[in-house]
Kinemage of the C-alpha trace (Angstrom):
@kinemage 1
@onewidth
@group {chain A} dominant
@subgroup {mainchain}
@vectorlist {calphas} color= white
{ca unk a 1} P 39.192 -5.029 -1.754
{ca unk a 2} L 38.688 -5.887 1.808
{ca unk a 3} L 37.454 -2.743 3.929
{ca unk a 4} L 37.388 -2.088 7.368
{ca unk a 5} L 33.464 -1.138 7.435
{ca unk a 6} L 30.949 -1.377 5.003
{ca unk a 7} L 27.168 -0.045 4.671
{ca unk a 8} L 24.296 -2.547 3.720
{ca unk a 9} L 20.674 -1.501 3.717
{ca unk a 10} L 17.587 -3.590 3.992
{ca unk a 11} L 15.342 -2.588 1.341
{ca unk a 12} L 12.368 -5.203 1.732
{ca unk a 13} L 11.603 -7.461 4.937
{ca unk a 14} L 8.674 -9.279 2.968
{ca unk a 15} L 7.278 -10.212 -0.554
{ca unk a 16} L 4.477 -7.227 0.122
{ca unk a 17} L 6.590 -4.628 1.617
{ca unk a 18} L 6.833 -1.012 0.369
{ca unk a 19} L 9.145 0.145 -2.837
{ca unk a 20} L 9.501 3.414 -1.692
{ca unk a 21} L 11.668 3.606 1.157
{ca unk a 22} L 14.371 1.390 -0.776
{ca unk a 23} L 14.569 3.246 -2.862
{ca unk a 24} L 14.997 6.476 -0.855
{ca unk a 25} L 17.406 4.265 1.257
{ca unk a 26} L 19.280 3.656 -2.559
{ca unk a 27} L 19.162 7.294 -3.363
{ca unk a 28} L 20.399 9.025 0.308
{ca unk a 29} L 22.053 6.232 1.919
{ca unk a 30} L 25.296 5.494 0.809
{ca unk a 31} L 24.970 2.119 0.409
{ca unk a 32} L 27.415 -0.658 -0.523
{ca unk a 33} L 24.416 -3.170 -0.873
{ca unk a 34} L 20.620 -3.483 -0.750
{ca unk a 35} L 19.052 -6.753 0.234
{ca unk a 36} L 15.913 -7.093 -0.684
{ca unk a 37} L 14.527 -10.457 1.691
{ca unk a 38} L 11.249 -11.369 0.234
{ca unk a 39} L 10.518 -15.146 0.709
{ca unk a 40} L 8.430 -17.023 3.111
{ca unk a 41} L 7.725 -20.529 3.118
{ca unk a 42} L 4.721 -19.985 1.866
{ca unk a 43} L 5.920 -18.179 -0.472
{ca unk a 44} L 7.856 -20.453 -2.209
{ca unk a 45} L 5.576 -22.930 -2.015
{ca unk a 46} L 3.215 -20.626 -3.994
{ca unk a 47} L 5.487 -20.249 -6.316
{ca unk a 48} L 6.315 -23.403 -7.196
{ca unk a 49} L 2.277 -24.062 -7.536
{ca unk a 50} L 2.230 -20.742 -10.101
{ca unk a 51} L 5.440 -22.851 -11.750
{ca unk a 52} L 3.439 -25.884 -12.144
{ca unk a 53} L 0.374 -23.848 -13.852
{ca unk a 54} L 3.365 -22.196 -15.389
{ca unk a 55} L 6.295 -23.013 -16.343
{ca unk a 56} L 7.800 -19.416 -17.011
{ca unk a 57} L 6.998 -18.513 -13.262
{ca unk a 58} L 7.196 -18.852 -9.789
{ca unk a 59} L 9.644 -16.022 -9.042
{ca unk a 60} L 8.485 -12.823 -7.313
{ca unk a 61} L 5.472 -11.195 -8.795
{ca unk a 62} L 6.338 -7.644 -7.862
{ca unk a 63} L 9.839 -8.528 -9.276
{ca unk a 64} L 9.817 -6.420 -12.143
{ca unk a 65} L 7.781 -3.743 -10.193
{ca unk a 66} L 11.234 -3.596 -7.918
{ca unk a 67} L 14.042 -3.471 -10.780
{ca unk a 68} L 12.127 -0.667 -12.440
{ca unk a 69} L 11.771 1.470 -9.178
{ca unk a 70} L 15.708 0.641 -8.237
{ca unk a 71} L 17.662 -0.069 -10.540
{ca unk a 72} L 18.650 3.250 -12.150
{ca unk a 73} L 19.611 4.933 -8.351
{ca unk a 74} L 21.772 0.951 -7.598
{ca unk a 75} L 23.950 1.294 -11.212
{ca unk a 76} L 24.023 5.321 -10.463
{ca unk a 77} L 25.553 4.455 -7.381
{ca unk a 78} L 27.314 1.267 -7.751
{ca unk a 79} L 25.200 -0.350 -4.979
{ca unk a 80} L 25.096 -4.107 -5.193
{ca unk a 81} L 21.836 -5.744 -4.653
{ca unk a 82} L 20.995 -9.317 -3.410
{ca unk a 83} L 17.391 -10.681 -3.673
{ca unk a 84} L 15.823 -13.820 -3.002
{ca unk a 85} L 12.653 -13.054 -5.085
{ca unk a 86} L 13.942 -15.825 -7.648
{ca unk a 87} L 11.372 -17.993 -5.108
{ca unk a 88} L 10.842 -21.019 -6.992
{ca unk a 89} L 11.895 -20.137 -10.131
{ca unk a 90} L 15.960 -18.117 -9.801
{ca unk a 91} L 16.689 -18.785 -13.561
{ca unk a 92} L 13.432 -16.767 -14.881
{ca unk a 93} L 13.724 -14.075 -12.065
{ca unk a 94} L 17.643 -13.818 -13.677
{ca unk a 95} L 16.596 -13.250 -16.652
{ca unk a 96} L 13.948 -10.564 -16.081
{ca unk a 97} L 17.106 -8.714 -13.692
{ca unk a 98} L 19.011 -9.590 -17.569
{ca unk a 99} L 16.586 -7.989 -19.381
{ca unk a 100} L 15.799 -4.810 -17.134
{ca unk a 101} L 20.166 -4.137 -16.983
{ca unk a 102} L 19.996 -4.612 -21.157
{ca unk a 103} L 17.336 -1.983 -21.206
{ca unk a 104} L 19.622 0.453 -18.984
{ca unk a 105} L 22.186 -0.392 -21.329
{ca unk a 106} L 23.905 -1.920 -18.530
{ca unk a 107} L 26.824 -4.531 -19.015
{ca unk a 108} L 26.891 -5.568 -15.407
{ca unk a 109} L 26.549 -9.247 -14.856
{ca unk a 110} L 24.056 -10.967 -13.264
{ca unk a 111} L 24.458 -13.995 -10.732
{ca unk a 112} L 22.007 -16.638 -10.218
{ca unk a 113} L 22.152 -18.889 -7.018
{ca unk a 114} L 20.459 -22.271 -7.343
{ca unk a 115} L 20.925 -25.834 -5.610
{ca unk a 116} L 17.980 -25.443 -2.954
{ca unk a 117} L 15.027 -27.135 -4.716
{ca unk a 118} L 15.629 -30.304 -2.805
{ca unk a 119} L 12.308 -32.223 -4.355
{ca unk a 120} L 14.355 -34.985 -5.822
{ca unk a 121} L 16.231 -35.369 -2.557
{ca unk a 122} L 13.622 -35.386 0.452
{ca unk a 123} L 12.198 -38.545 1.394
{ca unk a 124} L 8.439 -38.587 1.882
{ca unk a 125} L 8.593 -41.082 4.570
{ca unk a 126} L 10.768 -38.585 6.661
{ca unk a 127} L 8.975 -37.311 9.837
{ca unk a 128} L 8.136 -33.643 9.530
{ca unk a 129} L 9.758 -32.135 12.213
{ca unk a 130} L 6.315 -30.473 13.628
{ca unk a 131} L 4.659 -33.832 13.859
{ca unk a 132} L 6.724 -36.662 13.721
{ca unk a 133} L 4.132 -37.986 10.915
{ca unk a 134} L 5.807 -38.911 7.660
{ca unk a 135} L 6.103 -36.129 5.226
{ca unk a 136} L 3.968 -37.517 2.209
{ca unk a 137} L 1.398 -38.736 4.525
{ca unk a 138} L 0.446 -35.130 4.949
{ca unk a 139} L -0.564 -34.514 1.242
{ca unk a 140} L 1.414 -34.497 -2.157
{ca unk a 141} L 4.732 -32.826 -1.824
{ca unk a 142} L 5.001 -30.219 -4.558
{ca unk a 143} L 7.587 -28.190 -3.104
{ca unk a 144} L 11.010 -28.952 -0.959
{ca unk a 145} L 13.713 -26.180 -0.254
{ca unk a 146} L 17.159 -26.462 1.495
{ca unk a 147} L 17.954 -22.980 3.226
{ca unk a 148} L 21.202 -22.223 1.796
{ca unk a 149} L 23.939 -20.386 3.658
{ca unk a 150} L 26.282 -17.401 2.848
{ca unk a 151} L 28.949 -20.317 1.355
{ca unk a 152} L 26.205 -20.648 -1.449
{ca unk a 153} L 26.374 -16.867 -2.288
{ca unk a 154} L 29.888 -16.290 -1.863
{ca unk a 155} L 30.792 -17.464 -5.437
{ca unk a 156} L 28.266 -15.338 -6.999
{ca unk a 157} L 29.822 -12.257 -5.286
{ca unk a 158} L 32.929 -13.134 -6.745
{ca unk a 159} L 31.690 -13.083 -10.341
{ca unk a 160} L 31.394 -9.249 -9.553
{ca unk a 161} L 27.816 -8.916 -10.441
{ca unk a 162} L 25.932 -6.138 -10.309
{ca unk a 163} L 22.572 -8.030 -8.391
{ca unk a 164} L 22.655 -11.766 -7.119
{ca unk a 165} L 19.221 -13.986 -7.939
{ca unk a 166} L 18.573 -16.307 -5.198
{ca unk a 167} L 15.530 -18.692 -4.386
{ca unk a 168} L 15.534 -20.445 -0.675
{ca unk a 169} L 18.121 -19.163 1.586
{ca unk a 170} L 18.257 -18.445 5.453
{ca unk a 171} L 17.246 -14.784 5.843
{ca unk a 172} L 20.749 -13.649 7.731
{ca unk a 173} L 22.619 -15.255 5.123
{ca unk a 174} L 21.914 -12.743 2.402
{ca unk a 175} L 23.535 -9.660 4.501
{ca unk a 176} L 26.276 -11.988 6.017
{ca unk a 177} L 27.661 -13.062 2.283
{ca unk a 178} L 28.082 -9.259 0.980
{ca unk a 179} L 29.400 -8.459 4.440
{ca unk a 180} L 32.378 -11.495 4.325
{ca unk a 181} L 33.103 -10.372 1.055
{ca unk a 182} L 33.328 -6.944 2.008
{ca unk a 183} L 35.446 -7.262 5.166
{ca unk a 184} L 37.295 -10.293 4.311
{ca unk a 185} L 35.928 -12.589 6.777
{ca unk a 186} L 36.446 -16.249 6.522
{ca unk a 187} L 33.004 -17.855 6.944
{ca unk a 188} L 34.509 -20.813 8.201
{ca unk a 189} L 34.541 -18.654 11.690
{ca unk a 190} L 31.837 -18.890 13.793
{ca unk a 191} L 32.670 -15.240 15.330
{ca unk a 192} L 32.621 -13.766 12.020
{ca unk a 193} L 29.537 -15.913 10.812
{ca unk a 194} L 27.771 -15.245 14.104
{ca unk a 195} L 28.232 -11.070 13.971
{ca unk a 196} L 27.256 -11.115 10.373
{ca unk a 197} L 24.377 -13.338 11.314
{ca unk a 198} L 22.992 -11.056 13.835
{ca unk a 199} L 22.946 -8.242 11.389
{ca unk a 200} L 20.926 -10.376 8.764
{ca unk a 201} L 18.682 -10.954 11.882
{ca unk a 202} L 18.367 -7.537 12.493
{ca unk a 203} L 17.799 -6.200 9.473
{ca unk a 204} L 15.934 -8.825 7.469
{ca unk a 205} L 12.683 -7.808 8.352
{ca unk a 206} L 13.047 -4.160 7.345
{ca unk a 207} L 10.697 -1.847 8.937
{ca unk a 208} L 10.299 -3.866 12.480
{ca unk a 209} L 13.395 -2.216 12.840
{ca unk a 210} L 11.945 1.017 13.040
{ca unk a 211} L 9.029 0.248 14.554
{ca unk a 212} L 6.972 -1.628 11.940
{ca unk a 213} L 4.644 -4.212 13.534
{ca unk a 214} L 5.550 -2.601 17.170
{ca unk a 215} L 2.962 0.470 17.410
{ca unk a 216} L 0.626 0.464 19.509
{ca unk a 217} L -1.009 3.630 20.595
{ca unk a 218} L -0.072 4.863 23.978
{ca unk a 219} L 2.142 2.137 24.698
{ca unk a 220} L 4.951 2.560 22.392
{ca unk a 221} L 4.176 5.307 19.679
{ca unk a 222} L 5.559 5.412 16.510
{ca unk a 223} L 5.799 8.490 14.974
{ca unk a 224} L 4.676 9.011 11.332
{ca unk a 225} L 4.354 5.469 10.439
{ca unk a 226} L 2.854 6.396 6.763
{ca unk a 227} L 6.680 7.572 5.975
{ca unk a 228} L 8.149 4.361 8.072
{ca unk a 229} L 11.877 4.571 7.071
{ca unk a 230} L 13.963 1.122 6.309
{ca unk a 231} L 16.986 0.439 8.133
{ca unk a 232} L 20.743 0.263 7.418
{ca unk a 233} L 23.851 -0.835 9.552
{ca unk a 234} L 27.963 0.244 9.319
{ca unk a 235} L 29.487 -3.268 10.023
{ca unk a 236} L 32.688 -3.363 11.261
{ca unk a 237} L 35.613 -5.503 10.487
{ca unk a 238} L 35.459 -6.964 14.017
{ca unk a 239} L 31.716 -7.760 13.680
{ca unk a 240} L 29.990 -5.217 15.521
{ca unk a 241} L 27.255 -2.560 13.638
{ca unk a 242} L 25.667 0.723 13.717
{ca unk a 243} L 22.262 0.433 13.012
{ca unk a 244} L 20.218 3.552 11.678
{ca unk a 245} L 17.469 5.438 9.350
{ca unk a 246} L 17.903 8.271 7.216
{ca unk a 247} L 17.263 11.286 8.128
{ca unk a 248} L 13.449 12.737 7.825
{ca unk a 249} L 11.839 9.443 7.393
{ca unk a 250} L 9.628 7.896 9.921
{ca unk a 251} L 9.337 5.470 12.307
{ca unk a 252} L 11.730 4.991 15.569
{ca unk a 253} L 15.234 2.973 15.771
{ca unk a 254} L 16.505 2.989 19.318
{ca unk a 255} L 16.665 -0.104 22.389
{ca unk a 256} L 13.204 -1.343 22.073
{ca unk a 257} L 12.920 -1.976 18.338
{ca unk a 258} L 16.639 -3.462 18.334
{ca unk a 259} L 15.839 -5.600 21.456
{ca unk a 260} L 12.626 -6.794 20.300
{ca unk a 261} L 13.845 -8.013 16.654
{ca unk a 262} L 16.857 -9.290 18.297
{ca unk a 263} L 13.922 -12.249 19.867
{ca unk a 264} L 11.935 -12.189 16.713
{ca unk a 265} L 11.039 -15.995 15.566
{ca unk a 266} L 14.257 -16.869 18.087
{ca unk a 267} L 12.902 -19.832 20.399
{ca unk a 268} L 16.344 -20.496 21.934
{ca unk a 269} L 18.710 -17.667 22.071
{ca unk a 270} L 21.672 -19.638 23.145
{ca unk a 271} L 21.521 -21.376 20.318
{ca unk a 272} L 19.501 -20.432 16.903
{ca unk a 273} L 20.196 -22.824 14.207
{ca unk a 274} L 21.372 -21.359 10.938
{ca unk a 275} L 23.292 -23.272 8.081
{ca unk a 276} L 26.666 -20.738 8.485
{ca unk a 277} L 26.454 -20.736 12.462
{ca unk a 278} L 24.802 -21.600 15.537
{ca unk a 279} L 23.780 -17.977 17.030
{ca unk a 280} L 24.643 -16.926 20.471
{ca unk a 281} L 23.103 -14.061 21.712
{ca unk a 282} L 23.244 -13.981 25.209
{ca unk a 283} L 26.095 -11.940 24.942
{ca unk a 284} L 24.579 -9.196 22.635
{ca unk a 285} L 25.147 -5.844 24.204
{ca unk a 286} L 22.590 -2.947 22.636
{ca unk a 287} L 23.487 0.561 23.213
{ca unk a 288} L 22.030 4.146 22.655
{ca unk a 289} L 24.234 5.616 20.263
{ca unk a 290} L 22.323 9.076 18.942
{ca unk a 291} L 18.898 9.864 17.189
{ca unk a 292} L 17.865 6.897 15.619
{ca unk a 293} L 21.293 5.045 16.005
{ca unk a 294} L 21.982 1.873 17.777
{ca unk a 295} L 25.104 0.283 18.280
{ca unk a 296} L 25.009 -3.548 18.634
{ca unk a 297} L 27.689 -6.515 19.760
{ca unk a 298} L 28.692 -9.488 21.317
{ca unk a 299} L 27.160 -12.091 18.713
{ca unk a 300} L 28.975 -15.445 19.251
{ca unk a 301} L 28.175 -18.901 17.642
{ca unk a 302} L 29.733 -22.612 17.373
{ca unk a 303} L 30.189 -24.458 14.445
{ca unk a 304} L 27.437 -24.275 11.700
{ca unk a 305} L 25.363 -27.499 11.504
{ca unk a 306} L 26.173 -30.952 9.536
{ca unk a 307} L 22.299 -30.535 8.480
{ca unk a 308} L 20.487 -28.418 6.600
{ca unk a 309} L 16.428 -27.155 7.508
{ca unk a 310} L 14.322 -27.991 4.334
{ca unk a 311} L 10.761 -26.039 3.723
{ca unk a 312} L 8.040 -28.673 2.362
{ca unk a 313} L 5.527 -27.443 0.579
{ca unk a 314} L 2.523 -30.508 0.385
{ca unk a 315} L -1.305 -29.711 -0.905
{ca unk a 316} L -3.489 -29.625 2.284
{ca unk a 317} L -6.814 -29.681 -0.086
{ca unk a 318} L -8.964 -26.596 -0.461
{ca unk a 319} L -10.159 -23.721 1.238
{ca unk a 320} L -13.705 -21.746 1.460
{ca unk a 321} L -14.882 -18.523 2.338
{ca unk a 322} L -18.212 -17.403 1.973
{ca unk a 323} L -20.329 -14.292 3.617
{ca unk a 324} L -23.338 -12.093 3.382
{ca unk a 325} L -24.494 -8.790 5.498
{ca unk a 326} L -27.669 -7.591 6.474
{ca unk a 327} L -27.825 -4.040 8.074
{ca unk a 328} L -30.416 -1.900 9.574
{ca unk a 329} L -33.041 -3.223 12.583
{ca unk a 330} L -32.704 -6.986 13.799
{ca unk a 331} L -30.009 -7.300 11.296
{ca unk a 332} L -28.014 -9.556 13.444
{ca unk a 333} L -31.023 -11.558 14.341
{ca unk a 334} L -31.498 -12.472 10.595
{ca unk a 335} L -27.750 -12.967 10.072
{ca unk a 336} L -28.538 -15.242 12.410
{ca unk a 337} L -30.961 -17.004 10.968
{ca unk a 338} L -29.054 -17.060 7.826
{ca unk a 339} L -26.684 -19.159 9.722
{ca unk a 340} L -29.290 -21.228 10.996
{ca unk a 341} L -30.648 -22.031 7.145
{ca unk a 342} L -27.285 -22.733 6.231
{ca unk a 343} L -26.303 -25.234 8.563
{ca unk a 344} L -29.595 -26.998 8.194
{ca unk a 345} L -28.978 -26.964 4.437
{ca unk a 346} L -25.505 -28.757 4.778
{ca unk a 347} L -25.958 -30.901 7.602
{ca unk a 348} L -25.842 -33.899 5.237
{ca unk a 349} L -22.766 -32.567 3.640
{ca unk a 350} L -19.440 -34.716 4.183
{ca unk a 351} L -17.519 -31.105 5.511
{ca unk a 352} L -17.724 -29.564 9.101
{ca unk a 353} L -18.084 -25.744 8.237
{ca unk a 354} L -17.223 -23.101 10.358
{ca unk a 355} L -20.571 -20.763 11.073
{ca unk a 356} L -20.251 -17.573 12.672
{ca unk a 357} L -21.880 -13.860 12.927
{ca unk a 358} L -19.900 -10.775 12.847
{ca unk a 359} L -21.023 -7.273 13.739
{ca unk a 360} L -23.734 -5.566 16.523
{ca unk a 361} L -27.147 -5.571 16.252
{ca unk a 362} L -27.684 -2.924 13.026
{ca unk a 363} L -24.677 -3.855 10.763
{ca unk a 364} L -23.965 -7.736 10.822
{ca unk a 365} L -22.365 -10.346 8.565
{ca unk a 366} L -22.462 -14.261 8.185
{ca unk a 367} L -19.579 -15.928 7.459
{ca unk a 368} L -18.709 -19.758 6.414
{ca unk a 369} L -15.619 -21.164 5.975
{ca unk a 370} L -14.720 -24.850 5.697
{ca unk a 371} L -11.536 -26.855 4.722
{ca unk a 372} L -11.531 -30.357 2.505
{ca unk a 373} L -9.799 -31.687 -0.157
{ca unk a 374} L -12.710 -31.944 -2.468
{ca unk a 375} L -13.362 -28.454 -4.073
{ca unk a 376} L -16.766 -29.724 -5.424
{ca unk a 377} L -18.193 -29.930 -1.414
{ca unk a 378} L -17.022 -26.680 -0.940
{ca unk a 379} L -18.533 -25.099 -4.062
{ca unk a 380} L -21.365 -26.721 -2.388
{ca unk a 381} L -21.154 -24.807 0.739
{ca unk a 382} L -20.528 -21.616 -1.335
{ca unk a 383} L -23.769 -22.034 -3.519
{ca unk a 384} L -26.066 -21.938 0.136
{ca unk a 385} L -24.316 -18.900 1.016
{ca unk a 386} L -25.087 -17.197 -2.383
{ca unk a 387} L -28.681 -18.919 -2.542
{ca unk a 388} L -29.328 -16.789 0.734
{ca unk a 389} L -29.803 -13.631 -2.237
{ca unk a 390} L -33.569 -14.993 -2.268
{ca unk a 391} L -34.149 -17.764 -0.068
{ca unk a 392} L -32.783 -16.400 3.465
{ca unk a 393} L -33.894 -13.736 5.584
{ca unk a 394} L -34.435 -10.209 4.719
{ca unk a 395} L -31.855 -7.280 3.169
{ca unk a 396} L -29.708 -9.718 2.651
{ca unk a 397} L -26.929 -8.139 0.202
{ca unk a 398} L -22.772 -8.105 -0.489
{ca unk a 399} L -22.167 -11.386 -0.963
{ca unk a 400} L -18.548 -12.648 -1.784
{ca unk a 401} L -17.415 -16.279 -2.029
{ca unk a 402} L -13.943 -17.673 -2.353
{ca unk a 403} L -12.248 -20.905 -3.104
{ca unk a 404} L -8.482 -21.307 -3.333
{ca unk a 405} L -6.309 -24.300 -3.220
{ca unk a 406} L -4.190 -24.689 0.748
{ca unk a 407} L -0.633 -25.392 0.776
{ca unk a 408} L 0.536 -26.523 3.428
{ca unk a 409} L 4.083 -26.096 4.909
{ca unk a 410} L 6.284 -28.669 6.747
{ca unk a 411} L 9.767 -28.658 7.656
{ca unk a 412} L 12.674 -31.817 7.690
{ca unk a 413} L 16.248 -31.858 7.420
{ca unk a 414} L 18.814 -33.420 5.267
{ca unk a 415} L 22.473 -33.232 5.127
{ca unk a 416} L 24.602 -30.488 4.181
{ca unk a 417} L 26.432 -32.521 1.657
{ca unk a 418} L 23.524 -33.542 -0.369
{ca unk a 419} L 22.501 -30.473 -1.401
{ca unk a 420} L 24.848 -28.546 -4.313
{ca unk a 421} L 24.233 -25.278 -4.691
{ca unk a 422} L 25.111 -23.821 -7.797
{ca unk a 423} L 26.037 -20.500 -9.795
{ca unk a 424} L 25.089 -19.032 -13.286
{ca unk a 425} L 26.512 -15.953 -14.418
{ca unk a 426} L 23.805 -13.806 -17.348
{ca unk a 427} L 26.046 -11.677 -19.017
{ca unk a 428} L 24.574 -8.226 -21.565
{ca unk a 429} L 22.500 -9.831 -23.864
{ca unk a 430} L 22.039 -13.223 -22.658
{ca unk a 431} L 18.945 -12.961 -21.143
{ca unk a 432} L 17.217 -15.449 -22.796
{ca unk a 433} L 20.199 -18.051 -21.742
């Protein structure tokens, strides 16, 4: 039924972000949906490494962590939540939502968004659009992701399920498909997808809202930042919003956290790129509108683009870190030595290591770091770092060493109409489907 305002929380800006203050947002807020916006490029290209290792995987981690916090409070209170934790793996993540429901004895469905892995589809002799340099001469692709738009979503909200799976789509676009289905809006409007958009914007960080990632001491306080409350917004039918917290959380939601998440990641602000709209915001008007309430306006947008932004995921080869401390009197003078012994000890070594010493005079630490794509050279840089035990300077103690595999991200474009999303609906008892 189309309303004329609806209330839609944001209950996670990123894949590490609290659980608490969703759920308090769940349990206080009077919600219509929760949006839970955990994905990063990185991310997903993580994911889709995990996926490799593991077929089963690649969706959140903390997933199930999340359903078991919310889910009681969203079917309590008939709150609809959208997700993007499927990451590189929607299906499995669909599932696990299947399963969790089934053990609430829920018979709500459960929508799963798909159509963005885009691997098949991307060209590797493409320029990446940070370069210029073909895509696969970067490294071997293991990862390509279309952002999807709100169109993608829309059919899964009309399945009426209970929580929508999604992997890669554009931040904004999970609040502006609940909010289109809400109000009625036809997405094919640039108004309506522009004010929608700006709320996604706003809100799809979570905490920057409230002052998250702005405190700083003296300059703009925060106050009580261990209780940081999330953010939620009363959209209106014509597209503007009412942004605030609940009540006896922390944080701050006024001008200056509006105004600077309004710019966040936005390089052109007459015209940010998003596959329902192209975002106008020199017209946004933010006002003071009570405690910890905003009121914001005046989004407008053209006509969404014929292309679609694709996240490459490539392997960049591998990464070391390796360190040691020495503390008490001269300690930095041996660290320094220690750095001395091991760059004399690799000089002959086909990797250009990073050397530096950390710390004052009574409490320092060495630190190495190189990155190649052979792992075995950078074992090899590791081992001198840990050899320092007994054959480097005095006190010498702590030592930690690590070696992970890089991915590296890229970004392309391809056109709209060669990417399909698609939607699966996981009715009671068909998780395993």
């Amino acid at each position: 039924m189309t309303r004329t305002t609806t209330r839609i929380g944001s209950g996670a800006g990123f894949a590490g972000d609290r659980i608490e203050p969703a759920v308090d947002l769940v349990r206080r807020g009077g919600l219509d949906d929760l949006v839970l916006e955990c994905l990063a490029e990185r991310t997903i290209a993580l994911g889709h490494l995990r996926r490799l290792a593991d077929p089963a995987t690649g969706y959140d981690p903390r997933l199930g962590q999340r359903l078991t916090a919310l889910l009681p409070d969203l079917l309590a209170g008939g709150v609809r939540l959208l997700t993007n934790m499927g990451a590189a793996n929607p299906h499995a993540a669909g599932r696990i939502v299947r399963e969790h429901l089934d053990g609430l004895g829920s018979v709500a469905p459960v929508a799963v968004v798909t159509g963005d892995d885009v691997l098949e589809v991307v060209d590797p002799a493409a320029p990446a659009a940070e370069d210029g340099v073909p895509l696969g001469e970067h490294g071997e692709l293991v990862s390509a992701n279309a952002y999807l738009g709100a169109d993608a979503i829309a059919p899964a909200l009309d399945t009426g399920a209970a929580v929508v799976v999604t992997g890669r789509v554009a931040d904004p676009s999970l609040f502006l498909a609940p909010l289109a289905h809400r109000l009625g809006w036809d997405l094919d409007r640039p108004d309506r997808a522009a004010a929608g958009t700006l709320v996604g914007h706003l809100l799809e960080c979570a905490g920057q809202l409230t002052g998250g990632y702005a405190a700083d001491p003296g300059h703009l306080d925060v106050p009580r930042l261990a209780e940081l409350g999330f953010p939620f917004a009363d959209v209106a039918a014509d597209g503007s919003a009412r942004y605030g917290k609940l009540d006896g959380t922390g944080g701050r939601l006024d001008r200056h956290t509006v105004r600077e998440q309004l710019l966040y990641e936005v390089t052109d602000p007459t015209g940010y790129r998003t596959p329902d709209v192209v975002l106008d915001l020199r017209g946004v008007s933010v006002d003071h509108d009570g405690t910890d309430r905003v009121r914001v306006a005046g989004a407008t947008g053209r006509a969404r683009p014929d292309e679609l932004k694709v996240s490459v995921g490539y392997r960049a080869g591998h990464r070391v870190e390796a360190g040691i401390s020495y503390v008490g009197p001269n300690a930095a003078a041996r660290a320094r030595l220690a750095a001395d012994v091991v760059a004399e000890r690799v000089r002959g070594l086909a990797v250009a290591p990073r050397i530096e010493v950390r710390g004052g005079d009574t409490d320092a630490r060495l630190r190495v770091a190189a990155l190649h794509r052979d792992p075995g050279l950078l074992d090899v840089l590791a081992h001198e770092v840990e050899a320092l035990y007994t054959n480097g300077p005095a006190g010498g103690g702590g030592v930690r060493t690590r070696l992970d595999e890089v991915v590296g991200v890229l970004s392309t474009l391809v056109p709209r109409d060669a990417v399909v999303p698609r939607v699966t609906v996981l009715e009671a008892g068909r998780a395993a489907a």
